[in-house]
C-alpha positions as CSV (number, residue, x, y, z in Angstrom):
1,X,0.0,0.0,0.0
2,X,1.4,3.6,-0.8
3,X,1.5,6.3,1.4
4,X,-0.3,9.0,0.8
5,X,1.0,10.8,3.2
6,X,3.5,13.8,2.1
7,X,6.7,15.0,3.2
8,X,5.9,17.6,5.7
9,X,3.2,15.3,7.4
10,X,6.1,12.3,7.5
11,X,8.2,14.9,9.1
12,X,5.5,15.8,11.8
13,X,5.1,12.2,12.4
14,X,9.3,11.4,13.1
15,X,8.9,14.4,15.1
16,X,5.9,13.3,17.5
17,X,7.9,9.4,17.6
18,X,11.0,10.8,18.5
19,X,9.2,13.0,21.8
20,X,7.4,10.2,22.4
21,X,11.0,8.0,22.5
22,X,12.3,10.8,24.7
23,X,9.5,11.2,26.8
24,X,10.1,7.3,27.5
25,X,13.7,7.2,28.1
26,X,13.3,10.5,30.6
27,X,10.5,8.9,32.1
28,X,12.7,5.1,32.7
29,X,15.6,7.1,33.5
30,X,17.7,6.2,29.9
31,X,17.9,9.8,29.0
32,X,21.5,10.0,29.6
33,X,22.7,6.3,28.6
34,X,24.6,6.0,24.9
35,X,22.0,5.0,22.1
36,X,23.4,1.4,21.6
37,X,24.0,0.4,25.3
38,X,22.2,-2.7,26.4
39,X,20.6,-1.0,28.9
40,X,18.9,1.2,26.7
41,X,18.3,-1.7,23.9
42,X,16.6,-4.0,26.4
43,X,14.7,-2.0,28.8
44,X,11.7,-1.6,27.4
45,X,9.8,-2.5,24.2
46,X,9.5,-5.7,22.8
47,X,12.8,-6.5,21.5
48,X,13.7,-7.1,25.4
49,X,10.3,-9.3,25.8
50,X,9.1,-6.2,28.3
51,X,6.7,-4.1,28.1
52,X,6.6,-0.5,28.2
53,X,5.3,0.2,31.8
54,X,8.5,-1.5,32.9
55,X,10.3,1.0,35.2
56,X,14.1,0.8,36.9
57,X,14.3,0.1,40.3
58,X,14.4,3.5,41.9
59,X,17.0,4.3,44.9
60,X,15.3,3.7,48.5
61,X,16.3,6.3,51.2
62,X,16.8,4.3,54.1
63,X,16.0,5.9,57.7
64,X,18.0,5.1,60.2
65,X,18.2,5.9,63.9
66,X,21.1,7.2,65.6
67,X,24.0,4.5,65.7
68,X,26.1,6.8,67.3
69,X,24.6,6.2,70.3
70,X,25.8,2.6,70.4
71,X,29.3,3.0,69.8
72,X,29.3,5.8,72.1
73,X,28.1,3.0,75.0
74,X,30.2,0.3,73.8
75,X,33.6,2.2,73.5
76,X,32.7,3.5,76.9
77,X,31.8,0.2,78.8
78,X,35.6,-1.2,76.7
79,X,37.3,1.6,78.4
80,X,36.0,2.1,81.5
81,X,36.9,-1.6,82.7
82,X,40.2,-1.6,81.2
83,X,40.9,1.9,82.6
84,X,39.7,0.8,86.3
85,X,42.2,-2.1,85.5
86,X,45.1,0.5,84.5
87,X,43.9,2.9,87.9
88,X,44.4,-0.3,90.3
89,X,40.8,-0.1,91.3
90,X,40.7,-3.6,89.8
91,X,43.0,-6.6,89.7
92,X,45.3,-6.4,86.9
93,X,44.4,-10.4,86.5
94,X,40.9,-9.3,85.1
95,X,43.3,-8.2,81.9
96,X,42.1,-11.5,79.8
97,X,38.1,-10.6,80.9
98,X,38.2,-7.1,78.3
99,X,38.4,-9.7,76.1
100,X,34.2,-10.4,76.0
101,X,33.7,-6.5,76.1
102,X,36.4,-5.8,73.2
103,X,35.2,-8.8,71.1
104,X,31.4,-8.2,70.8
105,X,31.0,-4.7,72.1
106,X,33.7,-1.9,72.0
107,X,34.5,-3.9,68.7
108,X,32.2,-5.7,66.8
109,X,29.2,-3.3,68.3
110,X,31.6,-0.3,67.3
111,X,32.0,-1.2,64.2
112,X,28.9,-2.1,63.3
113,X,27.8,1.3,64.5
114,X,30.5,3.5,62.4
115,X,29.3,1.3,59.4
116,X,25.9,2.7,59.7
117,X,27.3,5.8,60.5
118,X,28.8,5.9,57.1
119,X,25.6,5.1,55.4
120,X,24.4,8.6,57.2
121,X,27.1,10.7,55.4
122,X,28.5,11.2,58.5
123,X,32.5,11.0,58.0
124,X,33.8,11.9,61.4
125,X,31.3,9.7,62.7
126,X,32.1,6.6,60.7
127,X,35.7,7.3,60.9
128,X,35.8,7.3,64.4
129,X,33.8,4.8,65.5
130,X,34.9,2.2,62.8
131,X,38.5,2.8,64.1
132,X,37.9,2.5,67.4
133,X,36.1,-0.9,66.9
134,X,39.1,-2.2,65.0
135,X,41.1,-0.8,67.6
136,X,39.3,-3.1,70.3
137,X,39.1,-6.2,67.8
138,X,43.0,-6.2,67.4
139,X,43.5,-5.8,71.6
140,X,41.1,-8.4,71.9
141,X,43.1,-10.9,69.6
142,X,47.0,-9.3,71.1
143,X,45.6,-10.7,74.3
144,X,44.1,-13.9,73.2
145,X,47.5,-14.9,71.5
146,X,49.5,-13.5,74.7
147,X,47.5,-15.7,76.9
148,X,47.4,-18.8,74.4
149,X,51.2,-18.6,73.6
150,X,52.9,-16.7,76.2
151,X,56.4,-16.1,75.6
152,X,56.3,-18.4,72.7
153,X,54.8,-15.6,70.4
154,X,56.1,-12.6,72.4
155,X,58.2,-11.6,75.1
156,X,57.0,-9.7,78.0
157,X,59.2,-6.7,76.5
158,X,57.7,-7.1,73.0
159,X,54.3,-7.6,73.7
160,X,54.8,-4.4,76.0
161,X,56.3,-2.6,73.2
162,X,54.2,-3.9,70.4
163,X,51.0,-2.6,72.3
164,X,52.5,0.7,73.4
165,X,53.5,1.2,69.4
166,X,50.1,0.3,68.4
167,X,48.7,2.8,71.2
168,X,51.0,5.4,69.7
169,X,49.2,5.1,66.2
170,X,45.7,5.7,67.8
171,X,47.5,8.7,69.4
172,X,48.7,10.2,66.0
173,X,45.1,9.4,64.3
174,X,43.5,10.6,67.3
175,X,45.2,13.9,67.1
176,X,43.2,14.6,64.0
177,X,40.3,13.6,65.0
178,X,40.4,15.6,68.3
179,X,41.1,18.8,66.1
180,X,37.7,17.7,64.0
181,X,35.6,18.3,66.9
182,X,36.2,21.5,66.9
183,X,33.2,21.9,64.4
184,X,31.2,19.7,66.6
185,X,29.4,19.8,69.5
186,X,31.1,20.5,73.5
187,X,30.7,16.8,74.8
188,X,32.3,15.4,71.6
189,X,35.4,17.8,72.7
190,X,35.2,16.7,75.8
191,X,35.3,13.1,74.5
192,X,38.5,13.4,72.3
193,X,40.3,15.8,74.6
194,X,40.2,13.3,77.8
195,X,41.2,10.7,75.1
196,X,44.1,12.0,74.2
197,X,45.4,12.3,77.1
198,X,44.4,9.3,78.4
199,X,46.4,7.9,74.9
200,X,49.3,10.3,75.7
201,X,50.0,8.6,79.3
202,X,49.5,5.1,78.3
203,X,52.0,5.6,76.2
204,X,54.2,6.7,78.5
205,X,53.7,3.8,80.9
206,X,54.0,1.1,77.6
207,X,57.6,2.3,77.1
208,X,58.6,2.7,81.0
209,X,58.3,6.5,81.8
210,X,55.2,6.5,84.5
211,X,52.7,4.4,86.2
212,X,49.6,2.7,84.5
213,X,47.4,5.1,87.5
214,X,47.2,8.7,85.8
215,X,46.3,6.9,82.6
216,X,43.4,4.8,84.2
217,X,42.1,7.8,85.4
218,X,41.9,9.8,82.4
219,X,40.6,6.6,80.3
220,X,37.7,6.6,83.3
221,X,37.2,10.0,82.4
222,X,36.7,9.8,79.0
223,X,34.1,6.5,79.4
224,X,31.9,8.8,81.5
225,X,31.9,11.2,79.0
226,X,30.9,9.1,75.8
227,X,28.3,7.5,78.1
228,X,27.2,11.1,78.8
229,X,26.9,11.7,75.4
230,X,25.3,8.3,74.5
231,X,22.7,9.4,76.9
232,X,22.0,11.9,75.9
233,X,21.1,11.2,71.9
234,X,19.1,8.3,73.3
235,X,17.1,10.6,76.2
236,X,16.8,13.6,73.5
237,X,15.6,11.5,70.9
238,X,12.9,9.4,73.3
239,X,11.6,12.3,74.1
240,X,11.8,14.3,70.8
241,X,13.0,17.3,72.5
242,X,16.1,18.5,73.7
243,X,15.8,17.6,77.4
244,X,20.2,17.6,78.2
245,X,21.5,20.4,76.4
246,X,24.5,19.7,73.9
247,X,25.5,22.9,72.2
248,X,28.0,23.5,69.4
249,X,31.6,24.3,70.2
250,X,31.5,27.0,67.5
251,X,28.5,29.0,69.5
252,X,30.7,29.6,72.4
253,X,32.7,32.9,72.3
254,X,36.0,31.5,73.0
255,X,35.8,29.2,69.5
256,X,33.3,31.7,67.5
257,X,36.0,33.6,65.9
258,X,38.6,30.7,65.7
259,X,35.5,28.6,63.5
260,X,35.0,31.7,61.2
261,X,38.7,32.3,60.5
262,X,39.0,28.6,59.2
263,X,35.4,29.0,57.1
264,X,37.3,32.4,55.9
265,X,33.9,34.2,57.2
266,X,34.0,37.5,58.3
């Protein structure tokens, strides 16, 4: 049959198929894929064997709570024992009993937590908390092997010195992270700045220079302050208002002006 159709109304026609295509691909998300891909070939149609209503899989925004909560506690409860340990409050033969807590809690809980703390977009966060598990995970299995091996692995000396180097590389990576909180919020400061000095004089008892006490003080220190701040995301957000007070560092005057110099605002 001959088409009786001429030029300008074939033209019209190409024109209405080709919006129609384009229409199509915007509305199955193709727009942007090269003409050939197989993505594009096989979407939709009938040269895929699907029909035109099908539609990609769109992107789910997942909802999650507040994970930071949990590490907070778990890193807390890790320390707190082995930091009552380090102050003599508790007999230094409980040593091989941090092993339960730094397993499944200030590790595996930890790092479960900064994992979901990444999926929040929240760097510091995920950072910290991921670290921090790992950090427990790999005292958990230095003492395991210590107390399996003994002196066949290590030496007294070099299991000293191996955890007292290992301590100095949270230090150095903790030193960062403590300048971080600086854009964050005054119990997070409070958190990092007890750590690092609890990290600080641990590492000076690991290599010989001063007693395990000061350190075990400052680590108890710090555990009561990431509880404090554990407790209070999960009381604030039970009750959906703010019922303990957590304000920024930057809104107090004495880190105001520091904050803007770094944002280069005036």
């Amino acid at each position: 049959m001959v088409s009786t159709m001429t030029e300008e109304e074939q033209a019209a026609q190409a024109t209405r198929h080709t919006r129609n295509n384009d229409s199509v691909d915007e509305e199955l998300g193709l727009k942007d894929l090269p003409p050939n891909s197989f993505v594009r070939r096989y979407s939709y149609g009938n040269m895929g064997g699907m029909s035109k209503e099908y539609h990609p899989p769109t992107k789910q925004v997942v909802s999650l709570g507040h994970p930071e909560a949990l590490g907070l506690a778990g890193f807390a409860a890790t320390d707190f024992m082995l930091s009552c340990i380090n102050a003599k409050l508790l007999p230094s033969g409980l040593t091989n009993s941090i092993i339960a807590l730094g397993f499944m809690y200030g590790g595996s809980a930890q790092l479960i937590a900064g994992i979901m703390t990444f999926i929040k977009q929240n760097t510091f966060g995920g950072v910290a908390f991921s670290s921090y598990g790992a950090f427990w995970l790999a005292f958990g299995v230095l003492i395991t092997l210590e107390a399996e091996y003994g002196t066949n692995l290590l030496s007294t000396t070099d299991f000293d010195m191996a955890l007292g180097f290992i301590l100095v590389c949270y230090t150095i990576f903790n030193t960062y992270m403590f300048v971080a909180t600086m854009a964050h919020n005054i119990q997070l400061y409070i958190i990092f700045l007890t750590l690092e000095m609890q990290l600080v004089l641990v590492d000076m008892h690991f290599f010989g220079a001063i007693s395990s006490v000061p350190g075990g003080i400052l680590g108890m220190l710090c555990s009561i302050s990431a509880w404090v701040l554990s407790a209070t995301i999960v009381i604030n957000d039970s009750f959906g208002t703010t019922v303990i007070p957590n304000p920024e560092l930057k809104d107090l005057p004495i880190f105001r002006d520091w904050v803007k110099m770094i944002k280069g605002e005036k």
